[in-house]
Each structure stands twice: as C-alpha cells, then as structure tokens.
C-alpha positions as CSV (number, residue, x, y, z in Angstrom):
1,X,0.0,0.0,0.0
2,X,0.9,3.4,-1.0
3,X,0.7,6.1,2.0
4,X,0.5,9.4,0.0
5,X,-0.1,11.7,2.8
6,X,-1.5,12.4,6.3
7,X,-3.3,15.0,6.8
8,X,-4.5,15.7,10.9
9,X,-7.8,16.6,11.5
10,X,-8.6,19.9,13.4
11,X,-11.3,18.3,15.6
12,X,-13.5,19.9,17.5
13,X,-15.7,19.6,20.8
14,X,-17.6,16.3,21.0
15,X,-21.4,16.8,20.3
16,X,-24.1,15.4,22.2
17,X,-25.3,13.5,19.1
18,X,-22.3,11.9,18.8
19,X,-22.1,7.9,18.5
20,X,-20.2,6.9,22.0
21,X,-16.9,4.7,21.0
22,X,-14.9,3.4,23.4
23,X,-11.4,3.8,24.2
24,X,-9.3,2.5,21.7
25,X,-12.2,1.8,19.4
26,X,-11.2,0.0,15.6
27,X,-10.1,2.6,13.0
28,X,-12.9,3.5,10.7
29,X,-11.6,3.2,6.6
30,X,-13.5,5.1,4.1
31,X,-13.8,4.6,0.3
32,X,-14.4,7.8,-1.7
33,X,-15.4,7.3,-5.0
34,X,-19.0,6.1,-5.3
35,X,-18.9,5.8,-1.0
36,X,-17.8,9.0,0.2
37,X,-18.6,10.6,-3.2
38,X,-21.4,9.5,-4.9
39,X,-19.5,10.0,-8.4
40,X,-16.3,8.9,-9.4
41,X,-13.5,11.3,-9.4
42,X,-11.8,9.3,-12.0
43,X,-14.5,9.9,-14.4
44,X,-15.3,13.5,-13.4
45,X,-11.6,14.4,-14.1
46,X,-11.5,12.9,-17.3
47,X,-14.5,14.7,-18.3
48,X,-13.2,18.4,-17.2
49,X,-10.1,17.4,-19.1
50,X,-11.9,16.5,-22.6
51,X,-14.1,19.7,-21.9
52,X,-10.8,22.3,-21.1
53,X,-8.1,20.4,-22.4
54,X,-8.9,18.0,-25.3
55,X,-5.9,17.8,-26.9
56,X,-4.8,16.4,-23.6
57,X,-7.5,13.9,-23.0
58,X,-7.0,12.3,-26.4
59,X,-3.8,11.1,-24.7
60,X,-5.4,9.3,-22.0
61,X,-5.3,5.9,-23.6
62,X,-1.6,6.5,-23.6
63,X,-1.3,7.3,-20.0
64,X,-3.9,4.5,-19.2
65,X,-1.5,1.6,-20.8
66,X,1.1,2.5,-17.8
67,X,-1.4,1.8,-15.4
68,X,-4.7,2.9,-13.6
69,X,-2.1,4.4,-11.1
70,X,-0.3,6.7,-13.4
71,X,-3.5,7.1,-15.7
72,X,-5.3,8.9,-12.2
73,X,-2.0,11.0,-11.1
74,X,-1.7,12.2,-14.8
75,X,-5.0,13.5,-14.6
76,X,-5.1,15.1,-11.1
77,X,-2.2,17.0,-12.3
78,X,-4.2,18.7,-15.2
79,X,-7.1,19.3,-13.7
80,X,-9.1,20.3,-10.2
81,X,-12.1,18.7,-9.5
82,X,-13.7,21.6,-7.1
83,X,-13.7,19.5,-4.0
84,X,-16.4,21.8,-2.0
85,X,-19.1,20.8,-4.4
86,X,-18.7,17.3,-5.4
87,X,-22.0,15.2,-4.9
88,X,-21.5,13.5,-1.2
89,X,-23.2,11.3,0.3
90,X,-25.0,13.2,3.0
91,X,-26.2,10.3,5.6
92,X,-23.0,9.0,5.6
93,X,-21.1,12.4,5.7
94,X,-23.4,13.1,8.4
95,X,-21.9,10.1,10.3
96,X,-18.6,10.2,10.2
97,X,-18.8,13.6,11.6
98,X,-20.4,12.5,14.7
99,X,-17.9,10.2,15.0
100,X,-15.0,12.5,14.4
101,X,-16.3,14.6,17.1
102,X,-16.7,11.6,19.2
103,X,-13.3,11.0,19.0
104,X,-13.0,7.8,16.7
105,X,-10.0,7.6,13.9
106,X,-11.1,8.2,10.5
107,X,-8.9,6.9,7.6
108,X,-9.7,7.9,3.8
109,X,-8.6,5.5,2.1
110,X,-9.2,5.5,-1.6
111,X,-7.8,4.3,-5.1
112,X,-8.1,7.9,-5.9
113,X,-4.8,9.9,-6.7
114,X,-3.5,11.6,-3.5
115,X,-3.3,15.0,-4.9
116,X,-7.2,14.7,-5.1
117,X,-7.9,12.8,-1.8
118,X,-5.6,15.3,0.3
119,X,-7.6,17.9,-1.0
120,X,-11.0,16.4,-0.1
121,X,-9.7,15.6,3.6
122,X,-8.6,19.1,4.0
123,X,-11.8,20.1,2.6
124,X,-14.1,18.1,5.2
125,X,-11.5,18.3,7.8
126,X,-12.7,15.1,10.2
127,X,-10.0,12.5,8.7
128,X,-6.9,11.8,11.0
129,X,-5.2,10.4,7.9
130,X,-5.3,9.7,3.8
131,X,-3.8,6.7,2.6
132,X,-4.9,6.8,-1.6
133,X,-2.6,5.8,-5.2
134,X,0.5,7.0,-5.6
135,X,0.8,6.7,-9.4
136,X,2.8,3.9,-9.1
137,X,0.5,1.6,-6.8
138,X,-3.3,1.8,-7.4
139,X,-5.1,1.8,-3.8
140,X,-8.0,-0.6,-4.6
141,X,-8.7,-4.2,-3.9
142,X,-6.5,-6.7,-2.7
143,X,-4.3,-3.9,-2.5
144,X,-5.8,-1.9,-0.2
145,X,-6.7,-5.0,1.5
146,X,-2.7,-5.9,2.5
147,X,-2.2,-2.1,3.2
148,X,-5.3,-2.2,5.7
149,X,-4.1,-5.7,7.7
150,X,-0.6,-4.6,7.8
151,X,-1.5,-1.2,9.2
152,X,-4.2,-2.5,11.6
153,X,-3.5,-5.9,13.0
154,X,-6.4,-5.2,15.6
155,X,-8.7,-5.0,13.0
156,X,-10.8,-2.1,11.1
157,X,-14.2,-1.0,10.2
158,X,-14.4,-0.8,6.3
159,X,-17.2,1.2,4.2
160,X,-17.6,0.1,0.3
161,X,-19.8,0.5,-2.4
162,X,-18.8,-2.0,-5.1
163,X,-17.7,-5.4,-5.9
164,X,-14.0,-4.0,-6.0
165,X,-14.3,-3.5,-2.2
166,X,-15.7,-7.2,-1.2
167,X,-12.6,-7.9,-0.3
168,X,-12.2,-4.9,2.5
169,X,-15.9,-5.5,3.3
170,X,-15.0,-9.7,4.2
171,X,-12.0,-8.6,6.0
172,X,-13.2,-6.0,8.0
173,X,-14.9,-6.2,12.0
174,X,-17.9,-4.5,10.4
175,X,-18.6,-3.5,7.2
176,X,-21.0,-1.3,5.9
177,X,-22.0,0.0,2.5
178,X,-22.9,3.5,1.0
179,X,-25.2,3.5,-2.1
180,X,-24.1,-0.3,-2.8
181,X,-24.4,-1.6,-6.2
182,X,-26.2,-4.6,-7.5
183,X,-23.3,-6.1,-7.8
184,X,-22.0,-5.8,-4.4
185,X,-25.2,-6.6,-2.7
186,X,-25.9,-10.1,-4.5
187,X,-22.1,-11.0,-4.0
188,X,-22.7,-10.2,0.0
189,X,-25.4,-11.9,0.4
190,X,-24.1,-15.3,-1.6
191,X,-21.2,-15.1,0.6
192,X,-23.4,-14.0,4.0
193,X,-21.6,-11.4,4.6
194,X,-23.8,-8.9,7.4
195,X,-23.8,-5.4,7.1
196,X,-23.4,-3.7,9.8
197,X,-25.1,0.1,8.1
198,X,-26.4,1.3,4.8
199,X,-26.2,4.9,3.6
200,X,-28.4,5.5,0.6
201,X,-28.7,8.6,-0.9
202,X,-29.2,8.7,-4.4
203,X,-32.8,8.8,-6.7
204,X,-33.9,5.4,-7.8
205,X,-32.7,4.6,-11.4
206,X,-35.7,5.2,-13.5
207,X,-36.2,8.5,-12.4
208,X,-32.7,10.1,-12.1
209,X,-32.1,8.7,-16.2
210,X,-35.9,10.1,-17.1
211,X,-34.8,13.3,-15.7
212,X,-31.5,13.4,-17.7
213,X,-32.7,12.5,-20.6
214,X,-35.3,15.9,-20.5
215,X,-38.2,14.7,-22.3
216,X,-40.3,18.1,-22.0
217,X,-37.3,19.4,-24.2
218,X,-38.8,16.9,-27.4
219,X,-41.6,19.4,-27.3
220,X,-39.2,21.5,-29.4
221,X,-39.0,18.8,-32.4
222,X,-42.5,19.4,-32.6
223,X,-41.2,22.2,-35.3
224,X,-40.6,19.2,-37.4
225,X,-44.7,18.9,-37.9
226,X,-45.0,22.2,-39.1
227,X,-43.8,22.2,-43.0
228,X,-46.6,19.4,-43.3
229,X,-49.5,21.3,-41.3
230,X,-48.8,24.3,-43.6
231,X,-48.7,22.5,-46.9
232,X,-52.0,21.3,-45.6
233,X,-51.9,18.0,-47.4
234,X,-51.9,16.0,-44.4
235,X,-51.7,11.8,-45.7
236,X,-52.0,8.7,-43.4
237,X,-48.1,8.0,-44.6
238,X,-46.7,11.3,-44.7
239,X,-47.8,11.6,-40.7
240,X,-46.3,8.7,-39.9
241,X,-42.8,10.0,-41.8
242,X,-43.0,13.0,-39.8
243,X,-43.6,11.2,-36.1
244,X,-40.6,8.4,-37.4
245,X,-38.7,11.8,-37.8
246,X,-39.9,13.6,-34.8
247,X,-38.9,10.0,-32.8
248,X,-35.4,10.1,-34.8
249,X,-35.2,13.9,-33.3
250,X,-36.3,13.1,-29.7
251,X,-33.6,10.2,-29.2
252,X,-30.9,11.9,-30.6
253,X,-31.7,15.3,-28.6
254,X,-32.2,13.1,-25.3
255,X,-28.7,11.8,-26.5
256,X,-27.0,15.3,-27.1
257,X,-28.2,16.3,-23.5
258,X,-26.7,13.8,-21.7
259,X,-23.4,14.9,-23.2
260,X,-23.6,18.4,-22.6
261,X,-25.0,17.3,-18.9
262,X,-21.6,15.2,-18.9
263,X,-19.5,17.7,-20.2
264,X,-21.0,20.3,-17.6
265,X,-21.3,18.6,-14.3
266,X,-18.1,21.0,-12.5
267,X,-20.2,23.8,-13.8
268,X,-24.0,22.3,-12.9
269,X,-22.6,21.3,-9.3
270,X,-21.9,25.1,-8.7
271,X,-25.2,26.0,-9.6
272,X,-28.3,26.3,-7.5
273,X,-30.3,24.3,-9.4
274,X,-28.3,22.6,-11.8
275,X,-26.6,20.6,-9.2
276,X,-29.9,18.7,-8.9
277,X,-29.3,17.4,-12.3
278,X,-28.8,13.6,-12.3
279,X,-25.0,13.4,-13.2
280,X,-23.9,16.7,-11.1
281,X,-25.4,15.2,-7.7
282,X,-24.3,11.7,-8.5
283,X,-27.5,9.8,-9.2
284,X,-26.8,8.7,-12.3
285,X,-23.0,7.6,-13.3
286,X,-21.4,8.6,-15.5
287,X,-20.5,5.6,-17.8
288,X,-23.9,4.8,-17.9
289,X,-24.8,8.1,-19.1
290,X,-22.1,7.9,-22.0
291,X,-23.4,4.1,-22.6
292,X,-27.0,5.6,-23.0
293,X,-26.2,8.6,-25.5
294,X,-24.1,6.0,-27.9
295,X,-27.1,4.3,-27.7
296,X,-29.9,7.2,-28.0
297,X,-27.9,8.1,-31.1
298,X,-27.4,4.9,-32.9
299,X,-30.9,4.2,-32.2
300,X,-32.0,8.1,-33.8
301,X,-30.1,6.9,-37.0
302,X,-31.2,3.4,-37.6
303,X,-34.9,4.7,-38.0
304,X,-33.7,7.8,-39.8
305,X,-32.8,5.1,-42.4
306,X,-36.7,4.5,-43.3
307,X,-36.4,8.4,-44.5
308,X,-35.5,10.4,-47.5
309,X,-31.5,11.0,-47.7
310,X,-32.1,14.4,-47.0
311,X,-33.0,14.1,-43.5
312,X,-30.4,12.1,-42.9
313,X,-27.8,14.3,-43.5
314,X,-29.9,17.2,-41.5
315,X,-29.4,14.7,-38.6
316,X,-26.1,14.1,-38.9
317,X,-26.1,18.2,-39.0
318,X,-27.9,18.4,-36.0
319,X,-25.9,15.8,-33.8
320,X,-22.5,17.4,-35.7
321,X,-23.8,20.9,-34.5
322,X,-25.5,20.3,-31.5
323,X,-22.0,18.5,-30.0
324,X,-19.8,21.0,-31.3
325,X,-22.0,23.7,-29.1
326,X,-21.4,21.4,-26.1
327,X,-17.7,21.0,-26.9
328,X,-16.6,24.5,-27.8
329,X,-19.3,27.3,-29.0
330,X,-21.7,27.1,-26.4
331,X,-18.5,29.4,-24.6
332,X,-18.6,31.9,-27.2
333,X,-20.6,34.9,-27.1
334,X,-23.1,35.6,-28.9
335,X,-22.3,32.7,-31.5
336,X,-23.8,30.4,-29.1
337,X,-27.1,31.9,-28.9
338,X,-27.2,32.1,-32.9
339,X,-26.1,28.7,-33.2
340,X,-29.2,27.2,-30.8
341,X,-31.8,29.4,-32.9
342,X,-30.5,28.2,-36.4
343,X,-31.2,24.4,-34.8
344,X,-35.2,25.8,-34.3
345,X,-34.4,26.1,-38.1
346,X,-32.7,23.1,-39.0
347,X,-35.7,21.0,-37.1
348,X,-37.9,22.9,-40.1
349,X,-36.4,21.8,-42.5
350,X,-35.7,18.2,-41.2
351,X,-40.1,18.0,-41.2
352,X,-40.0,18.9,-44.9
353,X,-37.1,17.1,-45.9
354,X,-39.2,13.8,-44.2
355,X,-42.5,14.3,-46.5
356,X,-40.8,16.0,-49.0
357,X,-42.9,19.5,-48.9
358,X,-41.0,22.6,-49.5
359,X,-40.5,25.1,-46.5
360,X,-41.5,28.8,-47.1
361,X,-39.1,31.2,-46.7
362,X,-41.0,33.6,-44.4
363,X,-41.2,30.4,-42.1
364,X,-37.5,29.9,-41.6
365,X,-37.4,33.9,-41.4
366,X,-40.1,33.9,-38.4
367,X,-38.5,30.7,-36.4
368,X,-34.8,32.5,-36.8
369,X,-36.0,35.7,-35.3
370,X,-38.5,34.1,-32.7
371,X,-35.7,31.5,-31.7
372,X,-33.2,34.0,-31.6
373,X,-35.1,36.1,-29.1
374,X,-35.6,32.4,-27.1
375,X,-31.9,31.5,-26.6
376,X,-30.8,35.1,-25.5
377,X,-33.8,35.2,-23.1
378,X,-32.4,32.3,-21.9
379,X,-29.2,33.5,-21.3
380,X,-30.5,37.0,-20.0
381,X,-32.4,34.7,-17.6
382,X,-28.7,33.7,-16.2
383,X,-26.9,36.5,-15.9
384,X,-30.6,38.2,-14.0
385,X,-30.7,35.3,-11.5
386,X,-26.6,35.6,-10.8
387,X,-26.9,39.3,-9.9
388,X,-29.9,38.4,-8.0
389,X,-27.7,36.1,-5.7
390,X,-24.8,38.6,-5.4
391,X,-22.6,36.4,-7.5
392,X,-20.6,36.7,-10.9
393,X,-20.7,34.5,-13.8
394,X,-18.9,31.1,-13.5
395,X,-20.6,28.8,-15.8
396,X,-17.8,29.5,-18.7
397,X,-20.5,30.8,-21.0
398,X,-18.3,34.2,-21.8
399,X,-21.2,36.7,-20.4
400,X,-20.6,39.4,-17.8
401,X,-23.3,41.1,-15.7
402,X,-22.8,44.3,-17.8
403,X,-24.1,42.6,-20.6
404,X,-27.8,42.1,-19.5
405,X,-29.1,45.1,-21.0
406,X,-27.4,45.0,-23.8
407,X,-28.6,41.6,-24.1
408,X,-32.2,42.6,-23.5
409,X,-32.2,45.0,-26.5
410,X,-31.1,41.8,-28.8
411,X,-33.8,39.8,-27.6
412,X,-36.3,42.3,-27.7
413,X,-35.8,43.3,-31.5
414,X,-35.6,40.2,-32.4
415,X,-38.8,39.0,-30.8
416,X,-40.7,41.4,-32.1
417,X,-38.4,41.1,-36.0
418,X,-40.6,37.9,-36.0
419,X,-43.8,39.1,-35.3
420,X,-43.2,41.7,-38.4
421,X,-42.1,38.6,-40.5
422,X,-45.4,37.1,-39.3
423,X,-47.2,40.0,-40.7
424,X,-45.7,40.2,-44.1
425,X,-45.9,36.3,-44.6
426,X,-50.0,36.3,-43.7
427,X,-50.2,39.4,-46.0
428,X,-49.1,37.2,-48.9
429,X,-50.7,35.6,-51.7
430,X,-49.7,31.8,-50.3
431,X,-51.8,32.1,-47.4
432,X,-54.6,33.2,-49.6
433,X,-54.2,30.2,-51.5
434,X,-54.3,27.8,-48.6
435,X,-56.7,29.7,-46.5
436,X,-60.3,30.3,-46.9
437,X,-60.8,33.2,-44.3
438,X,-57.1,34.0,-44.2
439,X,-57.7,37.4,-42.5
440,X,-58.3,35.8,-39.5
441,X,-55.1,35.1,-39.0
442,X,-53.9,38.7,-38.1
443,X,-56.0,38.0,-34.9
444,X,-52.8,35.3,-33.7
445,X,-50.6,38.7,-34.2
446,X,-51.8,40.4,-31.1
447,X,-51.2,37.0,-29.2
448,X,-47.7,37.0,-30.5
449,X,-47.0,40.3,-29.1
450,X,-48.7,39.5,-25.6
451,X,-47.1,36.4,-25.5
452,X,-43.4,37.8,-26.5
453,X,-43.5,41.2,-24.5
454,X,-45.1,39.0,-21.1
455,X,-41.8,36.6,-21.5
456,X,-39.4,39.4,-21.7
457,X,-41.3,41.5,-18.9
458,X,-41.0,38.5,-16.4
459,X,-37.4,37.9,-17.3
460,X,-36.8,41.4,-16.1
461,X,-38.3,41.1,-13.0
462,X,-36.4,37.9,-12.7
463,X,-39.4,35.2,-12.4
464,X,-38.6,33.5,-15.2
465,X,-37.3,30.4,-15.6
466,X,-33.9,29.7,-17.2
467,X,-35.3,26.9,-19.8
468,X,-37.9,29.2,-21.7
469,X,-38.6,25.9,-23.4
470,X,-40.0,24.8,-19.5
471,X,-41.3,27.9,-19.1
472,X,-43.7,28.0,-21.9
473,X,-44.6,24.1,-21.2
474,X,-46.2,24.6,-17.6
475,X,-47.0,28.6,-17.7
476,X,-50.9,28.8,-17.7
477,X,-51.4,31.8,-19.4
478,X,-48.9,30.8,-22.1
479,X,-50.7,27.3,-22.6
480,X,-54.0,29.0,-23.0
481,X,-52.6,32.1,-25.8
482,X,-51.1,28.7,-27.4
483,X,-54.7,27.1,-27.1
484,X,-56.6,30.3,-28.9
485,X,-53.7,30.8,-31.8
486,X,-54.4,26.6,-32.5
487,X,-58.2,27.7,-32.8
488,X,-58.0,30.9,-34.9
489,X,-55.7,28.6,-37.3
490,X,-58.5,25.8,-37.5
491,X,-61.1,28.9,-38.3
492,X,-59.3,30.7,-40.9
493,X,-58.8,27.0,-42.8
C-alpha cells in the first residue's frame, strides 16, 4: 500500500449527538469514490479534461496503458475537481462527523490519486489520515486490502460500495455499504456477509435517467410537424414519416443532452439548481450516461434510415452541430445563442425534408428571429438570477453582468423582427391560397405580441425560468394564448 499523505484533523468539541466509541475503538476506513462521493472522481476528471483540455485527453489511452495508477496521477495533475461541491453522500457524511467529534479515527482511504484525496480531507476536515494511489500503486482491492491488515493488525471497520471493495468488506470487523451496487449486494449476500449500516442517498434509477434524458425538451421537435400542417396536405403516410422523424429527433436530442450534462457537471454542481441534475449530484453515473447517448444516437439513425437521404444528413447536422455547441461554442458569445436558434431552423427543415414538402421562406425567417429572441432570453435569464444572488458568472459561458441590457435589447428586436415577419408572410398571396378566411389570422398577431413582450417582462423582474422551453410548457397563461392561436388557425382553414 501506497501512504500518499497524512493529513491531521482539526477536531473539534464532542457533540451530544455523537455515536459513544470506546477507548481504543477500531479505526474506521473510508472509500471515496461512489462511498464517500457518490461519483467517481476518476470519471469526473476525465471529463473536465476532454471539456478544457482536449488535446490532452486524447492522450489518456496512452497514459492509461502504464497503469490505472499513473492514468489517475496524470490526470489530477491537469485538472481540479472543485472538492467543495462534489456530490457527497449526506447520511453518511453526516456520520462520520459525529464520529469524528466523538473521538474515533477516521482513515480515507481511496484508489483515488493523493493529490485529489488530500484535497478532499482538508476540505471536510474530520479525517486523522489519507492513505490513496501513488501513481505507481493503485489503492483498490486486494491492495488496499494488505495495506489495511498490515497497518491495523487489531482490526478495522471498512465502508464500500462495489464489488471491487468485497474484499475490504469480508476482512473487516464490520462492514458497511454507501449506495451499494447490484453487484455488491448479490455477492454479500451469496457469501453472507452482514452489514453492519447502509447509507443510501441517491434517486432510484428510472427516475434520475428520465430526468437526464429531459423529455419536456422533445416538445421543441415538434417544429418538425409544421412544414406538413402548412402544406396542408396531411396523408396517413406522410404523418407517420413525420412522427418516425420527430422519434429520430427526440432520441438523438435526449442523447446530445446527456453529453452536454456530462460535459458540464463541474459547472452544474456550482449552480443552484443545476446541481440537482442527475449526473452533477451523482444519481446517475457517468459511464452509464455515455453508454445511454451512444445508444440514443445509434438508435435516432437506424430509424432515420426509413427516410429520404435528406433528412439524414440534416441529422447528422444536428448531432454534428449540437456536439460541437457542447464541446466549444456554447462558450462563445453571442455565436452560441445564434447557433441554438438556427437548430429551431434546421428541425424545419428536417419536417419537410421527411415528406418531402418545400419550406417557405418567411417560415425559416419567423422561427430564426422568434428563436433567436428564445436563446438570448435564456441567457438573460442567467446573468438576471446571478446578480440576483450577489454572485458573478462562473458557468464559462463568456457573459458578464454588464451585458444584461445589452442583451435585452437583442432579444427584444428580435422578438418582435418575428412578429413583423409574421405579418408580411400572412399578408401574402400563399396564405390566400391555402386559407379560406385568411384574415383571421392577423388576430394570432396580437397574441404573439402579448405572449413575447409577457416573456421578456418576467425575465426582467427575474421570475422566469432559465429553460424558456420549461417555461412556456407549464405557464398557464402561455398554454391558453397557445390554445386560442391553435383555434383561430382551425377557423381561418
């Protein structure tokens, strides 16, 4: 075993909540990653690396063939994981606290790099030492194992959380588990193995990956109906195109999101609400997220096969696009916000390309402007809820607090660009053609405006939310201005 450190806890007054120990009680030996942490710090590293250093992280394979060791010292000394807001496990945190103050010995010990493992004992302060890798000898195991019984020959306490640590688990006075994994708890029951506590804290499965995959977001590829509603030549087969393309859309999107979610988590965990999300607090891991977007993706493109070439290669646009915006452009002002409108567009033209029916013009014109004024109200949103909380920006996105006006007068003309678009396309002879009453349809224009100039009002007093998308979703008032624009089109028909 490799002792990187020892770091001495300042420990304070014993509370009166505290567990009582007696004198001389075993040493209690803590995991981190997936135990102490609900994430792994492995992963997480590797993830701010390919997100702010990618020429770096393509070398990982590299580093990785000289061992898991080296691989996790190599990385710990490109990166900082921000220790103060990685997803712990609160019951057990909890715990070990009361026990500090009681006066029991706490020992991290991790297969973690010791850079990152001193940093988290400093950070929590209630460890007497940190034993973790050395980047030559990978803590973990049957390693950690030896390291343990040599240290301790009275024995130890041991928490795990995965099959790695059975091992620690059988060989220790009393084991207990944090957040175990299938795997672990079939293996300790075959082998009857009792556990002295459980710490769960994490979301069950289902729910932590329904909530990364954002389904209220496929509301947007509902653009890709549009084209075919307009043309209003509405066929049996040509519906069922567009919903096989509006499926295609939804599974790719759902796996776009889990990337930027990935790619984000440092940033998310800082954020008041965005550290909910499932891979920032550590519900969901993060290998199964990357499993589940290869999969979301390949599935998006196998049914995009049943379609017209075209939309195939406006998919591969979008997922092209839509990763490059979570690799790179989503930090660059300005381009960012343009770059999410023009993909309002691209879904547009994706619902012709899947029936074949032309797109008009003034269309793509309205959904640019309208989109436009979207994604900037979005990010207005942001930088209004920062300076609410006293804080500055520190999500990377490139915007500073003296930007919000500036940013409100883009949004604004642009909003209300679309609205003139509106005007002029329902003025022409087109409409006409496909309408019977088509004057009626200068009674949606008023709604427009209401609609536009009550999302920008709130967004200025700071009630709205920071996913307009959301917003517009479960907002009554915008629900029922929705409902009377679907009716007025139905009348003018």
């Amino acid at each position: 075993m490799s002792v990187v450190g020892t770091y001495t806890s300042p420990k304070g007054s014993r509370s009166l909540l505290a567990p009582e120990f007696p004198e001389g009680a075993r040493p209690l030996c803590v995991d981190l990653d997936g135990t102490l942490v609900k994430s792994d710090t492995l992963v997480d590293s590797l993830l701010l690396l390919l997100r702010t250093r990618p020429a770096d992280a393509m070398k990982s394979p590299l580093w990785a063939l000289k061992g898991k060791a080296f691989l996790k010292a190599k990385v710990t000394s490109l990166v900082s994981l921000d220790v103060a807001h990685l997803p712990y496990n609160e019951p057990l945190l909890h715990y070990l606290q009361e026990a500090s103050l009681s006066g029991r010995k706490l020992y991290l010990t991790t297969g973690a790099d010791g850079g990152l493992a001193t940093r988290v004992a400093q950070h929590l302060g209630i460890f007497d030492e940190m034993l973790a890798s050395d980047g030559e000898t990978n803590l973990t195991g049957k390693n950690k194992l030896t390291g343990l019984q040599q240290r301790f020959a009275g024995g130890f306490d041991y928490v795990g959380n995965a099959s790695v640590d059975l091992p620690l688990l059988a060989g220790s006075v009393a084991p207990m588990v944090a957040n175990p994994d299938l795997g672990l708890s079939w293996r300790l029951k075959s082998k009857k193995i009792g556990i002295v506590h459980t710490f769960e804290d994490r979301k069950p499965l289902h729910r932590a990956m329904l909530k990364a995959l954002r389904p209220h977001q496929w509301a947007k590829n509902a653009l890709l109906l549009v084209p075919l509603l307009l043309a209003h030549t509405v066929r049996l087969s040509a519906v069922l195109q567009v919903l096989l393309g509006f499926v295609c859309f939804s599974l790719c999107a759902s796996g776009t999101y889990l990337v930027n979610d990935l790619l984000d988590i440092e940033a998310d965990r800082r954020h008041p609400k965005k550290r909910l999300r499932p891979f920032a607090s550590g519900d969901l891991k993060a290998t199964t997220g990357a499993a589940l977007a290869l999969l979301l993706v390949a599935g998006s493109f196998a049914g995009a096969m049943f379609l017209p070439r075209d939309f195939l290669t406006l998919l591969s646009l979008y997922v092209v696009t839509t990763l490059s915006y979570s690799l790179y452009l989503k930090r660059v002002v300005l381009v960012d916000v343009v770059l999410l409108s023009g993909l309002y567009a691209l879904r547009l033209l994706a619902g012709g390309a899947a029936v074949n029916v032309a797109i008009s013009p003034w269309l793509t014109g309205f959904s640019l402007f309208l989109f436009l004024s979207l994604a900037i109200v979005k990010r207005f949103s942001e930088l209004q809820n920062t300076l609410a909380r006293g804080h500055v920006p520190s999500n990377g996105r490139g915007y500073l607090l003296v930007d919000i006006e500036q940013l409100r007068s883009f949004g604004t003309a642009s909003a209300y660009a679309s609205v003139v678009v509106f005007s002029l396309y329902i003025s022409g002879h087109d409409v006409v053609a496909l309408y019977r009453h088509a004057s009626r349809l200068w009674l949606m224009t008023p709604l427009m405006i209401l609609w536009i100039s009550r999302v920008w009002l709130l967004a200025g007093r700071g009630a709205m939310d920071e996913d307009p998308v959301l917003f517009a979703l479960t907002d009554r008032t915008s629900l029922l201005i929705g409902l009377f624009v679907i009716i007025i089109a139905l009348t003018a028909i």
